[in-house]
C-alpha positions in Angstrom: 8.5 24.3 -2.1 7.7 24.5 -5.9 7.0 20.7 -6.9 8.2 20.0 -10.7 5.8 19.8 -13.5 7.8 17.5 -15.5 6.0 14.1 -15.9 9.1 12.3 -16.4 10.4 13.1 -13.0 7.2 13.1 -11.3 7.1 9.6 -12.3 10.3 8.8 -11.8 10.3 9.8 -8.0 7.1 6.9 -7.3 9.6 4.3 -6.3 6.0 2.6 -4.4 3.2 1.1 -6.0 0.5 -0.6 -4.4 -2.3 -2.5 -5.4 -5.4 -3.2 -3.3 -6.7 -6.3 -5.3 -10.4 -6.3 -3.7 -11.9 -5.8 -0.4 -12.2 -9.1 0.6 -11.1 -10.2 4.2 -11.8 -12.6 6.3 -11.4 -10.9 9.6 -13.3 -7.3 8.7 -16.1 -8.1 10.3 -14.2 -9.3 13.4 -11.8 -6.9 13.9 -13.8 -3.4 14.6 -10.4 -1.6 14.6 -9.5 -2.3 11.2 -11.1 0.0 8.2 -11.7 -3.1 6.2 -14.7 -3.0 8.8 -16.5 0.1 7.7 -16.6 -1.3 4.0 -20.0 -1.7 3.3 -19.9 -2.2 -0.2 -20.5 -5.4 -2.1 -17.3 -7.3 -3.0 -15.1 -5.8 -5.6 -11.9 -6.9 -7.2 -9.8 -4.8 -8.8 -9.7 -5.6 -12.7 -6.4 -7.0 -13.8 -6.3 -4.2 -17.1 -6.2 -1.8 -14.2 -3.0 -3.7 -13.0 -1.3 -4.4 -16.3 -2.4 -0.6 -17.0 -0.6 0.5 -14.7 2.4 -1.9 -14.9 2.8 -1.5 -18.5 2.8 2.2 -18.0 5.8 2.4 -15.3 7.7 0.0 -17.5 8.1 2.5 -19.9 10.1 4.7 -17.2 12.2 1.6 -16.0 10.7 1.6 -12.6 12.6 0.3 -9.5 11.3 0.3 -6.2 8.2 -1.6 -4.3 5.2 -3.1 -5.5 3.1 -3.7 -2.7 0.2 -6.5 -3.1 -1.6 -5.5 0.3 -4.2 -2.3 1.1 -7.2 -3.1 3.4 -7.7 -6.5 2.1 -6.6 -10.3 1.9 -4.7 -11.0 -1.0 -4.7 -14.6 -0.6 -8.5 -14.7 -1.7 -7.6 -13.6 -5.4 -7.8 -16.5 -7.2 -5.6 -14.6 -9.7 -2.7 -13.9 -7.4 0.0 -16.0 -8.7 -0.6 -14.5 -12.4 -0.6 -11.0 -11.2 3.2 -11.7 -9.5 3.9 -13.0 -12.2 2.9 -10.4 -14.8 4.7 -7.8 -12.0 8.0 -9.9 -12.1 8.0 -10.0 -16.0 7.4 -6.3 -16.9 9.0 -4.8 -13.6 12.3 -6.4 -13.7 14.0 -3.8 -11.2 10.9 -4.1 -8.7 10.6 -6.5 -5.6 7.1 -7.5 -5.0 5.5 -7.2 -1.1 3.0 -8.8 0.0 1.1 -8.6 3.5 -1.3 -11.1 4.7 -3.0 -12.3 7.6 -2.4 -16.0 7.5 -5.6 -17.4 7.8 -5.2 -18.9 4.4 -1.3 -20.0 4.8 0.0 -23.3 4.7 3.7 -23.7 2.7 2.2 -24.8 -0.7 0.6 -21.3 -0.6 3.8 -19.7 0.7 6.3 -21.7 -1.2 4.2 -21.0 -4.5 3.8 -17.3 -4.1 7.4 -16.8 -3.1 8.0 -18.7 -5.8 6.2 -16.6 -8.6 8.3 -14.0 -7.0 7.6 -12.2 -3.9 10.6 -11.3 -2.0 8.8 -10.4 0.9 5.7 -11.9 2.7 4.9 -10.6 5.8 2.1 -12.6 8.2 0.2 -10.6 10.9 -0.6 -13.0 13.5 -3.7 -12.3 15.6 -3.3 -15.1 18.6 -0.9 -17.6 20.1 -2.2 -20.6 18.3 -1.7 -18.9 14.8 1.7 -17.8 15.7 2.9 -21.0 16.5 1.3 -22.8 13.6 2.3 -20.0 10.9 5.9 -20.3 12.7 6.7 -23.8 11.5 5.5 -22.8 8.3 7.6 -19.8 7.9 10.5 -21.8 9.1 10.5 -23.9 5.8 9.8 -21.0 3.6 12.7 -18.4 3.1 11.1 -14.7 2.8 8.5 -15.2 5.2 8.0 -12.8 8.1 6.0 -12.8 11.1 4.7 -10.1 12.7 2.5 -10.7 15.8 -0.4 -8.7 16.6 -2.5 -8.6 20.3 -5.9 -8.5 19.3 -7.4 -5.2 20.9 -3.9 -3.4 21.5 -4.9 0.5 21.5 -1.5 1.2 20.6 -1.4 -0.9 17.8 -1.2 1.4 14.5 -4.3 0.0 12.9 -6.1 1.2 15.6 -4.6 4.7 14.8 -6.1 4.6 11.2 -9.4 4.4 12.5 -9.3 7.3 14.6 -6.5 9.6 12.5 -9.3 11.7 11.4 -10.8 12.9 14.4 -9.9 16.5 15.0 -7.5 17.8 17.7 -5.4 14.0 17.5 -1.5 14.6 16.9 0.6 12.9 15.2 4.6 12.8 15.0 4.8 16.2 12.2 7.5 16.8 10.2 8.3 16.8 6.4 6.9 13.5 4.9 7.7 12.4 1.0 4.9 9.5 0.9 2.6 10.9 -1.3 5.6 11.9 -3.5 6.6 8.7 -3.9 3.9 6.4 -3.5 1.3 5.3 -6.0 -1.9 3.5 -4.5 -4.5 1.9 -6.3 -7.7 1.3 -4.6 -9.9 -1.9 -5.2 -12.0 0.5 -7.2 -9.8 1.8 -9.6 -9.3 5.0 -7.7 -5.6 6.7 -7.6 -5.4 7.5 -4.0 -3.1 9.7 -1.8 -1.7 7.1 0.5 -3.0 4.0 2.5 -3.4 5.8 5.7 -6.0 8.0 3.9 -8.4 4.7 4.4 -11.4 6.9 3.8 -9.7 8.2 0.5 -10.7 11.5 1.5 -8.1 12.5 -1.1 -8.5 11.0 -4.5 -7.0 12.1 -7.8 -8.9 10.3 -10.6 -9.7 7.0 -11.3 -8.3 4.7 -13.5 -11.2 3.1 -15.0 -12.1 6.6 -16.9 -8.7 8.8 -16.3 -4.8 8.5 -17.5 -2.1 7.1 -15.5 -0.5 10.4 -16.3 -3.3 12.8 -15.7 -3.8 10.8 -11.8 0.3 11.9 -11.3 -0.3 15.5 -12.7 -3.3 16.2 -10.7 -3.0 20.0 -9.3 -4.4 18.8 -6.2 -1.4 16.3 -5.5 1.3 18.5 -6.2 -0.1 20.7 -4.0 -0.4 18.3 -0.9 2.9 17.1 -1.8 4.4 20.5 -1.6 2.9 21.1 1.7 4.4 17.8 2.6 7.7 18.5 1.5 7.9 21.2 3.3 7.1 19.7 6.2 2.9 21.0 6.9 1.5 18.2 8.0 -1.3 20.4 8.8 -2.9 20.0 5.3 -4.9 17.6 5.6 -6.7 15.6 8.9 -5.0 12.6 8.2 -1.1 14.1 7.4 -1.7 16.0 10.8 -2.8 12.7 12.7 -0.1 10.6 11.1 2.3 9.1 13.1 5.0 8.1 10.6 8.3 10.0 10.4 9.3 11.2 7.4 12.9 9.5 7.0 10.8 5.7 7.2 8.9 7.2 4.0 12.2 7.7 1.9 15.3 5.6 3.6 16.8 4.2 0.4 14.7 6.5 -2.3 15.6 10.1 -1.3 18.4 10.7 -3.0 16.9 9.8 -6.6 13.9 12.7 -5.7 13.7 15.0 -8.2 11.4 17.8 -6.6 
């Protein structure tokens, strides 16, 4: 398929952005299977004029959809959390902000003060029985807080997946997939990347410290992935083959509005 060159609906059909604030985490050096272990650079936080860059920008096309606060990191570590929701919630009136943690750092003032600022969503991995039950209670008092236990170790867990989805000759579900159509990822170093399965960011189309927000969307490179996407090869990349996520949990309530 022949992917539109028009900026205006190119834009228009990113109903996801998501910032990776840093590449700080308390459990990456614990849990091997996650690729916030292979970081091995000094810490980095994303610069909040990269943010407000790239919120002012999608306020001009009156964006609706998902702003994700999560990527291989703990959000809960920026001390500038609360004032990044709320700069989101004030210039983004038609998003709803996500957040994913891993509750190491939770108690219900933290909770109560980010749902507060205005996350709709805040969604707690839990990594053992003790935590689950302590981050239950919590939860229980705080409306928009969801648990989501973890076994520590289970192969079939999908993080697990993310470290191995390069390695040759591993399958994943095929299909067409829309993702990278309608997703905008911002790494923790300014880069615009493909999507947050592409942990090694083997694909990267500019970066925002140096390039446009438009000339990142536009990239020749992306339109053709997406294309191939669209159409339903998975087999253009490593990481599209290996990925195990159908193509309708990529679009549910945003299909209709793509322009392609």
């Amino acid at each position: 398929m022949q992917i539109t060159r028009n900026l205006k609906h190119q834009v228009r059909n990113i109903h996801r952005l998501e910032f990776e604030l840093s590449n700080n985490c308390q459990y990456s050096k614990v849990h091997k299977w996650c690729p916030a272990s292979r970081d091995e650079r000094p810490l980095i936080f994303l610069k909040s004029s990269i943010i407000r860059k790239v919120v002012d920008f999608f306020k001009q096309y009156d964006f609706y959809g998902i702003v994700y606060l999560s990527g291989y990191n703990e959000p809960l570590l920026d001390p500038r959390l609360i004032d990044i929701i709320k700069y989101i919630k004030a210039n983004l009136p038609g998003g709803r902000v996500f957040m994913f943690s891993n509750g190491v750092a939770c108690d219900k003032n933290i909770l109560s003060d980010v749902i507060e600022a205005g996350v709709e969503r805040f969604q707690l991995s839990v990594y053992n029985d003790k935590e689950y039950l302590r981050l239950r209670e919590i939860a229980k008092k705080v409306p928009g807080v969801i648990l989501r236990p973890r076994v520590v170790g289970n192969n079939d867990d999908d993080i697990d997946d993310r470290i191995k989805i390069y390695d040759e000759g591993t399958k994943g579900v095929g299909g067409y997939c829309y993702m990278p159509t309608l997703f905008y990822y911002v790494r923790n170093n300014g880069d615009a990347n493909m999507c947050n399965w592409d942990w090694k960011c083997t694909q990267i189309f500019g970066n925002l410290y140096k390039d446009s927000i438009e000339s990142t969307i536009m990239n020749e490179e992306r339109l053709r992935i997406n294309s191939e996407l669209v159409d339903g090869n998975r087999g253009v990349l490593p990481v599209c083959n290996a990925c195990r996520l159908p193509g309708y949990k990529c679009t549910r309530e945003y299909a209709k509005d793509l322009v392609l």
